[in-house]
N, C-alpha and C positions, 0 to 999 in steps of 0.2 A: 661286683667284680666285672670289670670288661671282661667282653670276648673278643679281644683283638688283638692283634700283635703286629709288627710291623719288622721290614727290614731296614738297618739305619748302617753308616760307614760310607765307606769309601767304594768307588766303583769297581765290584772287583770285576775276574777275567770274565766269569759266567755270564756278569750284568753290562757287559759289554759285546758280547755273541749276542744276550736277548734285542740287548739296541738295535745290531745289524753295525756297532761299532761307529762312533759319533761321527766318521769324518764321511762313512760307506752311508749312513742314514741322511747325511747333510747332503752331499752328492746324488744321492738318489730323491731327496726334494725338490731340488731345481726343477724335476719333472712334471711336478706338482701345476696346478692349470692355477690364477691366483687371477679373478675377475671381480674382487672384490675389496676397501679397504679393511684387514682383520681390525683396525684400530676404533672402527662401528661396531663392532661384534660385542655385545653383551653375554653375561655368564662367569666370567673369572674361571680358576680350576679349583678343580677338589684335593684338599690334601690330604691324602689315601692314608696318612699317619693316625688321624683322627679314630676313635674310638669308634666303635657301630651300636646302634642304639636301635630297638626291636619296635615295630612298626606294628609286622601282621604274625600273630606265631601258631602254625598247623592247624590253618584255614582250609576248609573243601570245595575243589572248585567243580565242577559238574560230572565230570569223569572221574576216576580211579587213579589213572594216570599220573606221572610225572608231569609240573609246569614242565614246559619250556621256556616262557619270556610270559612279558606282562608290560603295560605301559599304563599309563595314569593321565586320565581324563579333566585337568586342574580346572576346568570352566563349571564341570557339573557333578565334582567332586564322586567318580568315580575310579574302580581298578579293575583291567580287562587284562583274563589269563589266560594265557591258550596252552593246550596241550594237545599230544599225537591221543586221536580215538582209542577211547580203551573196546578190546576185543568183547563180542557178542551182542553187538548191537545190529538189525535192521533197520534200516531209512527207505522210507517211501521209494516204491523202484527197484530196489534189490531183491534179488531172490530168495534170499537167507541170509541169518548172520554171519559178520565176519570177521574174520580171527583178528587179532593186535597186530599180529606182526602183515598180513597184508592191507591192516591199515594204513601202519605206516610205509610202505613199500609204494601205496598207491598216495600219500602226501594227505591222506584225509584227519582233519583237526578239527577239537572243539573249544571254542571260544564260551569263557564265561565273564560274564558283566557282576561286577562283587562293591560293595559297597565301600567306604574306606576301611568299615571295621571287618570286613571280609565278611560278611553274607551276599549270598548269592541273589542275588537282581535278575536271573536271566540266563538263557544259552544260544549259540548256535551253532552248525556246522559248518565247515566248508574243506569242499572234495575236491581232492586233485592240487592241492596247494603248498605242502609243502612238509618241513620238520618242525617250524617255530622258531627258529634261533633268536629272531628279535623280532619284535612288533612295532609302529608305531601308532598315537593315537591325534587324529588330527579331530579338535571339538569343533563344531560351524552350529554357534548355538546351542537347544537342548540337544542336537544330534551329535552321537558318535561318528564320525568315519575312520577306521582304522588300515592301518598300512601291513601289507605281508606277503610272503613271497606267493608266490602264485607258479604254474603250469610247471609240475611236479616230474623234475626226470625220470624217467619208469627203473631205469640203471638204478638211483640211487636216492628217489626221494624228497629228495631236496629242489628248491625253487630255481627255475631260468628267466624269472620275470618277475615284476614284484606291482599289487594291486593294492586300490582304495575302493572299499565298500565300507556299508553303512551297516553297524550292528540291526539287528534286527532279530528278536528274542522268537523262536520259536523254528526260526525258517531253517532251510539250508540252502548253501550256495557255492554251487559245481565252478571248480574254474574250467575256462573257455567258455563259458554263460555270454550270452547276448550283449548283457547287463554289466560288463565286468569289462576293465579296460587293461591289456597287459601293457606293460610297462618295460621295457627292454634298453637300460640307458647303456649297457657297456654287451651289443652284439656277439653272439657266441660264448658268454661267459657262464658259467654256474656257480651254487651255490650263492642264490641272490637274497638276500637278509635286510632288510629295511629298518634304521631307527628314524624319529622323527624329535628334531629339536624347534617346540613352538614357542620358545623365546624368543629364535630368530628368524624361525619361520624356515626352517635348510631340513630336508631329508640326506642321511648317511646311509649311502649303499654299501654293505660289504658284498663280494664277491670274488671268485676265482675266475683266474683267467689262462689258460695254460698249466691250472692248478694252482697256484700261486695265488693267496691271499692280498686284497690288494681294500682301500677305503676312498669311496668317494662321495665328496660331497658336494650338494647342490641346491639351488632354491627350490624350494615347495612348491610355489606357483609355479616353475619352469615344469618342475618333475608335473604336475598337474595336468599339462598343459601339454605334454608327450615332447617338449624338450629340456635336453640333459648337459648341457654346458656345466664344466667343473668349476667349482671354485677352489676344491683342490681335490688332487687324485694321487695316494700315495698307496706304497708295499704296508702291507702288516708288520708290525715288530714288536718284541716283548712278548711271545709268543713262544716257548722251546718247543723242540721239533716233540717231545718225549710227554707235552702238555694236553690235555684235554680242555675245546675251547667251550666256554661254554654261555656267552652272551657280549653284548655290548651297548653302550649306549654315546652319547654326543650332547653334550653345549657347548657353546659357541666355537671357536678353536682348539677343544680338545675335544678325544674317544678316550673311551675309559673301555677297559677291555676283563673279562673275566673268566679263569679258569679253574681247573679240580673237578675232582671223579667220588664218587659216592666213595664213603666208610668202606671198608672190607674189617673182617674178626680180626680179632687181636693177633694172630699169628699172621695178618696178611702185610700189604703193602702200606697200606693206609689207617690205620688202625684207631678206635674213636680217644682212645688215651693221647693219642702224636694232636687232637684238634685239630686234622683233615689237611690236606694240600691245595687251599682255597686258597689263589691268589688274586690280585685287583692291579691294576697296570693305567697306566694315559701316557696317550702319545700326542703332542702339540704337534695340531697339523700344517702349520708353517714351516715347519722344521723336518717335521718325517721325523723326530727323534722321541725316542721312549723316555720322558722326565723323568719317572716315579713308578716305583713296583713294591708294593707290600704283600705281605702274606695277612690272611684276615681268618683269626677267631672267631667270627659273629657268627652265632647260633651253633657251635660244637655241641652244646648239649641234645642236639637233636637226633633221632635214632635213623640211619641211615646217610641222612646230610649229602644230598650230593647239590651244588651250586648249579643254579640253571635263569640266567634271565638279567638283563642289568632295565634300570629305566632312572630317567630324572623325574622328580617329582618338583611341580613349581611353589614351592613353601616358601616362608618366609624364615628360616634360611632356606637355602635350596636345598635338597635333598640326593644324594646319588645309592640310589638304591639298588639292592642284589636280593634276588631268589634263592630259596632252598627249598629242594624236596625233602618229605621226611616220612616215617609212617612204615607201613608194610606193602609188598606186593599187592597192586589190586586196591588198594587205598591209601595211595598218598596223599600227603597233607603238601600246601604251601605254606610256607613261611616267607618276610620281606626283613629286613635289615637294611639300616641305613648311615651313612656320613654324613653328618654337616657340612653346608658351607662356610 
């Protein structure tokens, strides 16, 4: 039996507010920075219609915790998860343990290195970085270096900067470290979330700017390199104000975007009978326009289920993968799910 489902028809009113409305999202393109020909771009899109077919299901990644994102290492065939620190832990330097919630306050996350069939490879920390929303994972060789936001608002947690370090099994690693290069491509912005697409070699930053969700994207080697020239910089869309966002990912000329909020009991909002309010969304960024929005069944049987993390995996077909937590307080599981291409 699939677990998927889809929306199909005609554009109604709803799915024309999510666009930002064909002519307001066209308009608001032109904005877009375009230094490059999209007609090089490799990748095609994903047709969200597609069935979802179960990858990884209620795998332990080194914390307790909820994933947040995860990306996939296709040169050395691994998968790196991160999540916010689960509370009661001490790291070398600290006084005493510290509770969950001022982990996440201060942006401290733990990264786990997991094999394709999800055993864990490995951990490590890094403080002061951020919530997780996306990761990317850039391979140079047998080495990992992964991509994430970095220098952690104290207000809210979340990244004003986004860095590339090298996994490193056992260590930890403080942002503003010596070692560490912040990365700042859109000045005064927040909520800075990094995907990384190594088909074409482009980092996707999302970020707020004036509050305001916005996507931009760029070369790898520029971002590298501490410059940030767009090749295109648009609004978010597909996104309702009433939605919970909860990862993203990037090939070539599209974002693929994903939302939903954990199960609540049956008398609540979300209830595990309704098969959750998980939806999957892409936006062609030539256009700024939202093509395609489905609602997605994969993995309802899960207990808990809340959607957390998108990533491409480089397979033969290509893969557009999505996160779930599942499990109990205190020991969550991940799960992966995936689309063809």
């Amino acid at each position: 039996m699939s677990e998927d489902t889809y929306d199909a028809g005609r554009l109604t009113r709803r799915r024309f507010a999510l666009a930002g409305g064909a002519a307001a999202a066209g308009a608001l393109a032109t904005f877009s920075a375009r230094t490059e020909a999209s007609a090089a771009i490799e990748g095609g899109r994903f047709d969200l219609a597609v069935p979802s077919t179960q990858l990884l299901r209620e795998k332990t990644p080194h914390n307790g915790t909820v994933l947040q994102s995860f990306a996939f290492d296709d040169t050395n065939k691994h998968l790196y998860v991160i999540q916010l620190m689960e509370g009661g832990i001490q790291l070398d330097g600290e006084p005493g343990p510290v509770s969950g919630a001022d982990r996440a306050a201060r942006g401290d996350m733990c990264v786990t290195k997991m094999s394709l069939a999800g055993a864990e490879l490995g951990s490590m920390y890094v403080k002061g970085f951020g919530h997780g929303v996306a990761i990317g994972c850039e391979p140079v060789g047998g080495t990992a270096y992964l991509w994430t936001e970095s220098d952690a608002d104290p207000a809210s947690g979340y990244g004003r900067a986004i860095s590339r370090f090298r996994f490193a099994a056992g260590t930890v690693l403080a942002s503003g470290s010596s070692s560490l290069v912040e990365h700042r491509p859109v000045p005064g912005s927040t909520g800075n979330q990094p995907a990384v697409d190594m088909l074409n070699k482009r980092l996707m930053l999302r970020y707020r700017l004036n509050g305001v969700p916005r996507y931009r994207l760029m070369r790898l080697a520029d971002v590298t390199a501490g410059k940030y020239p767009a090749v295109y910089d648009i609004p978010q869309v597909g996104v309702a104000a009433n939605e919970t966002f909860q990862g993203f990912a990037v090939l070539g000329d599209y974002v693929y975007q994903l939302t939903g909020t954990a199960y609540t009991d049956e008398g609540g909002t979300n209830p595990p009978s309704g098969h959750g309010n998980t939806y999957v969304s892409c936006i062609d960024l030539r256009s700024g326009e939202l093509v395609q929005r489905a609602r997605t069944e994969a993995g309802y049987s899960l207990d808990y289920r809340e959607p957390e993390g998108m990533a491409i995996q480089l397979t033969s077909p290509r893969r557009l993968c999505m996160g779930f937590a599942s499990g109990a307080s205190g020991d969550r599981k991940a799960s992966v799910y995936y689309k063809s291409q």
